[in-house]
C-alpha positions in Angstrom: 13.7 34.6 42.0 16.9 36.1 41.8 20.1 34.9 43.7 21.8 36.3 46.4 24.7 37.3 44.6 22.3 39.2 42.1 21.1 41.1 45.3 24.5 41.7 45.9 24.6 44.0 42.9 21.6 45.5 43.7 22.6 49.3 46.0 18.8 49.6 47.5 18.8 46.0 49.0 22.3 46.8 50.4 21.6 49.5 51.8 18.8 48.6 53.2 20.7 44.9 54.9 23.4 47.7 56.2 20.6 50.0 57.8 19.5 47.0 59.1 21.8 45.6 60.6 22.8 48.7 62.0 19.3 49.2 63.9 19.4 45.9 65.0 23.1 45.9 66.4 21.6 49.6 68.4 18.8 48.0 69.9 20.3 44.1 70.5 23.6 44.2 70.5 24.2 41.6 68.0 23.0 40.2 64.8 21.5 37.1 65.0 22.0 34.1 62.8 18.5 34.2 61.2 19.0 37.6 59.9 22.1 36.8 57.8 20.8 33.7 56.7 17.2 35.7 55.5 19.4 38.1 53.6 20.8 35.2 51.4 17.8 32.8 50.8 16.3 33.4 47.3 13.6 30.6 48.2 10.6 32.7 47.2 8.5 30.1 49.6 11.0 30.8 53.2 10.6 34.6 52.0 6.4 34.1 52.2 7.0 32.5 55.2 9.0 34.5 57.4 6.8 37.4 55.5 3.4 36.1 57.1 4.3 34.6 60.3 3.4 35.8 63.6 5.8 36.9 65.6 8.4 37.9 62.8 10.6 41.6 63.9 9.9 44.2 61.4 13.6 43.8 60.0 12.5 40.7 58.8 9.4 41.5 57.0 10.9 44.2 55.8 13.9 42.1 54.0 11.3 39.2 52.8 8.9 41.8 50.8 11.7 43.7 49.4 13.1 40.4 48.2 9.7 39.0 46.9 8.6 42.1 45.6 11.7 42.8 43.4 10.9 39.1 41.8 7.7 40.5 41.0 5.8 38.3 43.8 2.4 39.6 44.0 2.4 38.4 47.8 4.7 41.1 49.1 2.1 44.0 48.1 -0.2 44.4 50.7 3.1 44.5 53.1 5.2 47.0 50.6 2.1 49.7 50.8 2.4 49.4 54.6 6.1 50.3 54.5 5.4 53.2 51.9 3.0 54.8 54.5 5.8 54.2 57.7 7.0 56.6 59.6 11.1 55.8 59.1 11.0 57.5 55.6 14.1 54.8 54.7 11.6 52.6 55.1 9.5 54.1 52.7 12.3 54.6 50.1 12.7 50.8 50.1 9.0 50.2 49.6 8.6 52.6 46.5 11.4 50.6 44.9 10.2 47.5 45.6 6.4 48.2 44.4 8.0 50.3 41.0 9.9 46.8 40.2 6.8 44.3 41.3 4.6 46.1 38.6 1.6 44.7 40.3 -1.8 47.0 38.9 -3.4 47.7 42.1 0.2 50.0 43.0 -1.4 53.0 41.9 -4.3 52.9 43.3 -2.7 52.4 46.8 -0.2 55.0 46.4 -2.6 56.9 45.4 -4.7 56.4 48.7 -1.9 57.6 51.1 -0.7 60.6 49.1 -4.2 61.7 49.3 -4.9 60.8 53.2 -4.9 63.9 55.0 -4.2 62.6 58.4 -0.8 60.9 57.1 0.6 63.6 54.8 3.3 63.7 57.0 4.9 60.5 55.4 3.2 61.2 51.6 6.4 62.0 50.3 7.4 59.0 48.8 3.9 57.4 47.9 4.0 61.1 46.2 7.1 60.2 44.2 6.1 56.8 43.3 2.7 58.0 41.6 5.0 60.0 39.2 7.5 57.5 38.6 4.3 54.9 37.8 2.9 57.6 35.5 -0.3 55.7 36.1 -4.1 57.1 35.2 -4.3 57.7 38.8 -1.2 60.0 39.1 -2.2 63.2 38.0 -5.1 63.6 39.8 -4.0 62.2 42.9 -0.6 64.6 42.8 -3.2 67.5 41.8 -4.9 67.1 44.5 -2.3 66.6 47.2 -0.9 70.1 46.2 -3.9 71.7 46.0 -3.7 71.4 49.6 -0.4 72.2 50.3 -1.0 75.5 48.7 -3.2 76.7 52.0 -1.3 79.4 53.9 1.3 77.9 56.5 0.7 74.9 55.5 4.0 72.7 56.9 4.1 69.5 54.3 5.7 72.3 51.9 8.7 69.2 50.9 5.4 66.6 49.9 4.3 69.8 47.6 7.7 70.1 45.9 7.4 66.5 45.2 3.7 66.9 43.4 5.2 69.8 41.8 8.3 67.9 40.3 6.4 65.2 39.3 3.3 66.5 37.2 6.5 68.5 35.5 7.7 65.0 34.7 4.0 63.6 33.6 3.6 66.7 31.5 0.0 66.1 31.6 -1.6 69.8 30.4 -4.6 69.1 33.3 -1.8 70.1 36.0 -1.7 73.7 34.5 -4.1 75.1 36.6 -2.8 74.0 39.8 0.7 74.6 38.8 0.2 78.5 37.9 -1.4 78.5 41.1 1.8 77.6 43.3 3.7 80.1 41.5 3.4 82.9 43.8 4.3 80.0 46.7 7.6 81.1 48.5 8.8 77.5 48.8 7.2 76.1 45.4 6.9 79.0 42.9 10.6 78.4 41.3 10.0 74.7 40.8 6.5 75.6 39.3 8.1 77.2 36.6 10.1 74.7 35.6 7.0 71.8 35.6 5.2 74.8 33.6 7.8 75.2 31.0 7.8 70.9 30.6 4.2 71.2 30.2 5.1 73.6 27.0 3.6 77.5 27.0 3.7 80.6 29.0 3.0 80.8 32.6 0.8 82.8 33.4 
């Protein structure tokens, strides 16, 4: 488990202990003792604990599953996947760094899960993101399918698009061609197709 003054060098875990801190000082007041303390502690063990009790604040689970997952503990997953689908999208972005650096097998699959769930494509972005940064067997279909759907006329998730976009660009997998010629004539997508269509190699059609 790394140290605290290795997580001191680490600018996602700062951020997210002053974005913390910040919500908790707007809604309380004051910081309590326990949440300084929690951001120190490297005791993989305290970090389970306070991780799995009942009756823990989000702030803390939030700070004990980014710690254990960035040591690679498998026993932050199931609670990182929850805060890649939440609605505060900072949340998320803490998540998706924490799963990338666990490395546990099953991330792909779960990301792949709420990028494709319909009734929460409003917070797919970054389980979006993370598929392509895995470059998993699961990413390009699950990105392929997600803009598929965003291709429908007036459809509003237009930013979780970009993101599927960008990303089978990155994979350069040739079996996002199809779907990527079809967002070209897309108002919001068309420019970015291009560019994944060139890094796939050939003309677009």
């Amino acid at each position: 488990m790394e140290n605290s003054e290795g997580f001191s060098r680490d600018p996602e875990f700062c951020s997210m202990i002053d974005r913390l801190r910040d919500e908790i000082e707007n809604e309380e007041g004051t910081v309590p003792g326990a949440f300084e303390e929690l951001a120190r502690t490297g005791d993989p063990e305290e970090l389970h604990a306070r991780l799995t009790a009942p009756g823990q604040p989000l702030w803390a689970r939030e700070i004990a599953a980014y710690r254990l997952g960035t040591a690679g503990d498998p026993r932050a997953f199931e609670a990182l996947v929850l805060l890649l689908n939440h609605r505060d999208p900072e949340r998320c972005v803490t998540a998706a760094h924490a799963l990338l650096r666990l490395g546990d097998p099953r991330t792909a699959r779960a990301a792949a899960a709420l990028a494709t769930n319909e009734l929460r494509v409003a917070y797919a972005l970054l389980a979006v993101r993370l598929l392509a940064d895995l470059r998993a067997p699961e990413s390009v279909p699950a990105l392929v399918t997600v803009l598929e759907r965003r291709l429908a006329a007036g459809d509003p998730h237009w930013r979780v698009g970009l993101a599927c976009v960008e990303g089978l660009g990155a994979l350069g997998d040739p079996l996002a061609r199809d779907v990527l010629e079809a967002a070209l004539p897309h108002p919001r997508l068309g420019r970015a197709a291009e560019r994944s269509l060139a890094l796939l190699g050939g003309p677009a059609v």
